[in-house]
C-alpha positions in Angstrom: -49.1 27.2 -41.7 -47.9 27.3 -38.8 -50.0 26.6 -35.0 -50.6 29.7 -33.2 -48.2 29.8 -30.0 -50.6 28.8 -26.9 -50.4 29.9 -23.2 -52.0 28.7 -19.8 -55.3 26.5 -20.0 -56.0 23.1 -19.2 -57.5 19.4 -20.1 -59.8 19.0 -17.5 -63.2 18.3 -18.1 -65.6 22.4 -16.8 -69.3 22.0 -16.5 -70.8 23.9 -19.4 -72.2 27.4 -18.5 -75.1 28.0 -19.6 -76.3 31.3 -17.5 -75.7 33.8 -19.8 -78.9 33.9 -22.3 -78.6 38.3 -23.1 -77.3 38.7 -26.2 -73.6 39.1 -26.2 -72.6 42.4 -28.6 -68.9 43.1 -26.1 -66.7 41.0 -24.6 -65.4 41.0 -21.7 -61.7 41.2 -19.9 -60.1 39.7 -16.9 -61.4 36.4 -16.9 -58.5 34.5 -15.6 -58.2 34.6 -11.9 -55.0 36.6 -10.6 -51.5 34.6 -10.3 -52.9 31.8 -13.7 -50.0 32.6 -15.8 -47.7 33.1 -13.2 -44.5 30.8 -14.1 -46.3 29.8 -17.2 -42.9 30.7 -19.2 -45.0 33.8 -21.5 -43.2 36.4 -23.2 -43.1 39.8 -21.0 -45.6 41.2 -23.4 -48.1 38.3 -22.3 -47.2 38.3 -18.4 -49.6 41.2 -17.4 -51.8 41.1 -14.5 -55.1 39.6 -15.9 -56.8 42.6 -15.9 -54.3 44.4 -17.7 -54.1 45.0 -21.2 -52.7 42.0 -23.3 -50.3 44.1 -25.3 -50.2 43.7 -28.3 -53.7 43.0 -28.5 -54.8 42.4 -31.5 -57.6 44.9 -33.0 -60.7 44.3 -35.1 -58.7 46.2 -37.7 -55.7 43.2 -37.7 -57.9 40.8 -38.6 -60.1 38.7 -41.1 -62.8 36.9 -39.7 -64.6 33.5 -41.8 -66.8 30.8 -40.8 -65.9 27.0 -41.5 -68.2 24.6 -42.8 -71.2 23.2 -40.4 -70.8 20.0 -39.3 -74.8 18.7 -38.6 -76.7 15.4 -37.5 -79.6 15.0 -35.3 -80.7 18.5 -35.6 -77.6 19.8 -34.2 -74.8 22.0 -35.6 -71.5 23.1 -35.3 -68.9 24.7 -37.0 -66.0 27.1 -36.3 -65.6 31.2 -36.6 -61.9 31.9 -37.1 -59.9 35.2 -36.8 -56.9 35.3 -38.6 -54.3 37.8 -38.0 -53.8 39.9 -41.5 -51.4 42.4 -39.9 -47.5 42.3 -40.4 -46.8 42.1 -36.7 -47.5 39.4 -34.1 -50.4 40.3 -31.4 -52.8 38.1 -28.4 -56.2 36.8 -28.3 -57.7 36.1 -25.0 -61.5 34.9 -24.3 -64.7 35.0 -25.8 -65.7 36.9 -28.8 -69.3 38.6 -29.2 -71.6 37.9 -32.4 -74.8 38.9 -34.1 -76.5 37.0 -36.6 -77.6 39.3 -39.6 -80.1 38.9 -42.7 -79.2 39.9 -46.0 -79.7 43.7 -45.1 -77.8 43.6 -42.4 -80.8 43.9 -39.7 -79.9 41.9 -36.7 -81.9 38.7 -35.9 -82.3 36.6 -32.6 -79.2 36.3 -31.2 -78.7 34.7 -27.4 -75.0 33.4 -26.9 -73.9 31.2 -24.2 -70.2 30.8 -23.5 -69.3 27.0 -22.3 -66.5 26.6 -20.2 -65.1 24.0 -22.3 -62.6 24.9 -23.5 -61.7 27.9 -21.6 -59.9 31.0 -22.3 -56.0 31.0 -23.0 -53.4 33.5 -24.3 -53.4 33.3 -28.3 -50.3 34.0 -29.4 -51.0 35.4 -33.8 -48.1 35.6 -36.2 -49.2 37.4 -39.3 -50.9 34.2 -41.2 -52.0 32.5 -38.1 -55.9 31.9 -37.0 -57.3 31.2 -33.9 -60.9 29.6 -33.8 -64.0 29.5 -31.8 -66.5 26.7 -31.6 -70.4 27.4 -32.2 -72.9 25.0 -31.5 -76.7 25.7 -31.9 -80.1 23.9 -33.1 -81.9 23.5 -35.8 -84.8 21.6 -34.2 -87.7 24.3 -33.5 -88.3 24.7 -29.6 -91.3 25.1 -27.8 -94.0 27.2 -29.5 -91.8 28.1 -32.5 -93.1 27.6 -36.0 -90.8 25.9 -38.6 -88.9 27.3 -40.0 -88.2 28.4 -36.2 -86.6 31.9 -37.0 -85.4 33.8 -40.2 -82.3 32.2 -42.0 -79.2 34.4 -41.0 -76.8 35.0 -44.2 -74.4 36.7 -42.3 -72.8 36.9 -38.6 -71.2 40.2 -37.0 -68.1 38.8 -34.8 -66.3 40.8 -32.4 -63.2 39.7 -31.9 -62.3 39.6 -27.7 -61.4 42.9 -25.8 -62.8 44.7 -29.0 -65.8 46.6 -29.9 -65.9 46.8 -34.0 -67.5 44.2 -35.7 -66.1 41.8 -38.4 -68.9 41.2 -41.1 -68.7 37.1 -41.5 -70.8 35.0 -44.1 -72.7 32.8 -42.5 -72.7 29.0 -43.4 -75.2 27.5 -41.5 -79.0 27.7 -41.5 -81.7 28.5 -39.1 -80.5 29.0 -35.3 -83.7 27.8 -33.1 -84.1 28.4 -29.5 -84.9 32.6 -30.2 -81.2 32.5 -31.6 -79.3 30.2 -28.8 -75.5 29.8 -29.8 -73.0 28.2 -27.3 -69.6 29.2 -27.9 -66.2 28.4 -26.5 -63.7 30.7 -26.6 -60.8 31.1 -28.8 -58.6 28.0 -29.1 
């Protein structure tokens, strides 16, 4: 398969953000300062002012969502949620998704996500086929005053994909999330 096409962005090294703690159900637009992807060499479709539309966006309705594996040690996890782009026509990611984690009826448990700066939002270019991921990271090591097991097991996770509103019903892989639900995420690489 081939790599989704890439815009803007950088290597450096960002502090990781850590002051958002309210639970994150929409995401937001117009992160990227004014004049970013200026000479970047986008399509014309991709060129828009930051706080313009990224046409063609692509809708909750153009994509699958899935959850790799968790990667764990020291009480620690990670893994990846992934949108792939099921539509027969090419659109754009851009930023952080939103997410709720969900029991087995669907009821919505604890959930208090963190973006991290690291890495930060780009322009997602999605062929039909092609995925674009985010990275999770949360604990599994109860904090302060909570019992063990520290919350309810999630078995599923509501992602909404960035700019969008509908959720994409995701089974979850992991386990517990400590911490009243604390998630970092990035956004989508």
């Amino acid at each position: 398969m081939n790599e989704p096409t890439r815009w803007g962005g950088g290597n450096g090294v960002m502090a990781m953000n850590r002051h958002i703690g309210a639970r994150v159900l929409r995401t937001s637009a117009g992160l990227l300062a004014a004049g970013a992807l200026a000479g970047a060499g986008l399509p014309a479709h991709a060129q828009d002012a930051p706080d313009q539309p990224r046409d063609p966006r692509c809708h909750t309705s153009q994509l699958t969502g899935s959850m790799s594996p968790v990667e764990a040690g020291a009480g620690q996890r990670y893994a990846d949620v992934s949108l792939t782009n099921t539509s027969g026509q090419f659109c754009t990611i851009y930023g952080y998704g939103g997410m709720q984690l969900v029991d087995a009826a669907g009821n919505p448990l604890p959930t208090n996500v963190a973006r991290t700066a690291n890495p930060g939002p780009v322009l997602i270019g999605l062929s039909p086929g092609q995925s674009a991921a985010a990275t999770l990271h949360w604990s599994a090591v109860p904090h302060g005053d909570e019992g063990d097991p520290c919350q309810p097991s999630p078995t599923g996770l509501q992602i909404i994909p960035p700019d969008e509103t509908d959720p994409l019903p995701v089974e979850w892989t992991g386990d517990v999330v400590c911490g009243a639900g604390a998630i970092e995420e990035t956004a989508y690489h």
